[in-house]
N, C-alpha and C positions, 0 to 999 in steps of 0.2 A: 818351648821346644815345639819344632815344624813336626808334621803329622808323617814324614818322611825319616826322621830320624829317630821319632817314636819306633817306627817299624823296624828299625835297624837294631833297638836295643834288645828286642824279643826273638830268638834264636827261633828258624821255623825246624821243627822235628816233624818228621812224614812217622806217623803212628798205624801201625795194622790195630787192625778193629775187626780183624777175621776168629778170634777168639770168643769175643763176644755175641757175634753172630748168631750163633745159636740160640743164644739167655735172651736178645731183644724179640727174634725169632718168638721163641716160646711163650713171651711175657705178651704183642701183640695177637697172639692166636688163643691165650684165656683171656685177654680181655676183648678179643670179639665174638665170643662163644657165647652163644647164649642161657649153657650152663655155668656160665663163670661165676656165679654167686656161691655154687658149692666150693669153689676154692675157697672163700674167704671163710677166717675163723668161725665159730658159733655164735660167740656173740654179735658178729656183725650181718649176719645172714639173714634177712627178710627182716632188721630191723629197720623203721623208720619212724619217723616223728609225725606225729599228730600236727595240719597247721594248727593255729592258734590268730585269733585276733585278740588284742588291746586295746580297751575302750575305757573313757573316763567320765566321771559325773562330778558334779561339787560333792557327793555324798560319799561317792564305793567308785572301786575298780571292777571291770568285768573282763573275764577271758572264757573266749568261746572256742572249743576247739571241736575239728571237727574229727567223731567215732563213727561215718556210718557202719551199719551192721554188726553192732553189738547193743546187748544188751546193759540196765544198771549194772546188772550183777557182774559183770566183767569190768569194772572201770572201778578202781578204788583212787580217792584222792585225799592225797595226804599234808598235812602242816609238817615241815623241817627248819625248826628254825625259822630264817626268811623265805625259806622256797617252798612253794607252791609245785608237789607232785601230783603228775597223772600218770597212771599206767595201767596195767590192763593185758587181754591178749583176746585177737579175733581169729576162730579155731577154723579148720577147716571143717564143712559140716559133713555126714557119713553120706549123705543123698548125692551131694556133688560128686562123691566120688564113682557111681555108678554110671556118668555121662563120661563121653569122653572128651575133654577137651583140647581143642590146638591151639590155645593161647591163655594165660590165666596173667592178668595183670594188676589184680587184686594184691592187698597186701596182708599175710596172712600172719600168726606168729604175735609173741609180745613185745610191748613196746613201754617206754618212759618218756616223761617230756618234764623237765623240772624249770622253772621258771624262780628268777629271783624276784621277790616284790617289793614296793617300791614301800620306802620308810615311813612313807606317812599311809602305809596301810594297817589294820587292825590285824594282829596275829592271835587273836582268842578262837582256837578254832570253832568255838559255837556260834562267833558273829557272822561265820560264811556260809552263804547256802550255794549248793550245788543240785543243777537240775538238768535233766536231759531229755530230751525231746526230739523227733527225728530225725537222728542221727549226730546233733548238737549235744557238748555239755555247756552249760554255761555255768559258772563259777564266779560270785559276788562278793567282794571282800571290802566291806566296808573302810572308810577311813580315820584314822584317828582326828580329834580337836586336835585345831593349831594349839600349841602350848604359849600364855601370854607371859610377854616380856615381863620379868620380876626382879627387882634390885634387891641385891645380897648383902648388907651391911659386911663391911670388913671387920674384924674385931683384934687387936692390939695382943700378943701373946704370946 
């Protein structure tokens, strides 16, 4: 079928889109607001993800993510199963708020970042250390021995 008679089988309808107008309206003017964040639910308001690097040794896995401006005690990291949680929350301190400022792009509020790990890592959570240091955690999860090939006798029964 010619690209001509394609067109012929699709009926053109002229649609008013004056209705809608107002919704599109509305919907570009919160999202170029620069308080548009307050629209959105609680949970998703000043949340954001920690980056994270992935690195590998013949020994352990490492994952470093980065916390500036927080301290230990705000960063709890957790064993679930396979997942490797961080989370935490970086407050707003009471000094800042006596400045006034005209731009804050900091990111402030709690946060999680859960990671699956890979199957040939160690899940005891005593084998993992976790350290932080300016502004880094780094989080070492060792790996388990390969498991060697073993032949299973069949048995008759």
């Amino acid at each position: 079928m010619d690209k001509e008679t394609a067109l012929q089988l699709v009926p053109w309808r002229k649609r008013d889109l004056t209705p809608y107008r107002s919704e599109f309206d509305e919907f570009f003017e919160r999202f170029l607001d620069p308080q548009w964040e307050r629209s959105l639910p609680s949970a998703m308001r000043g949340a954001s993800l920690p980056p994270v690097d992935v690195a590998e040794t013949e020994k352990a896995w490492s994952f470093s993510f980065e916390l500036p401006g927080l301290r230990e005690s705000d960063i709890q990291v957790q064993l679930l199963g396979h997942q490797l949680v961080v989370s935490g929350e970086r407050k707003w301190e009471e000094e800042k708020k006596e400045k006034e400022f005209h731009r804050v792009e900091s990111r402030y509020g709690a946060f999680q970042r859960s990671l699956e790990l890979p199957e040939n890592a160690r899940l005891e959570a005593d084998e993992l250390v976790a350290s932080y240091k300016k502004g880094i955690l780094e989080i070492t999860v060792p790996k388990t021995e390969p498991t060697l090939a073993v032949k299973i006798p069949v048995q008759a029964g």
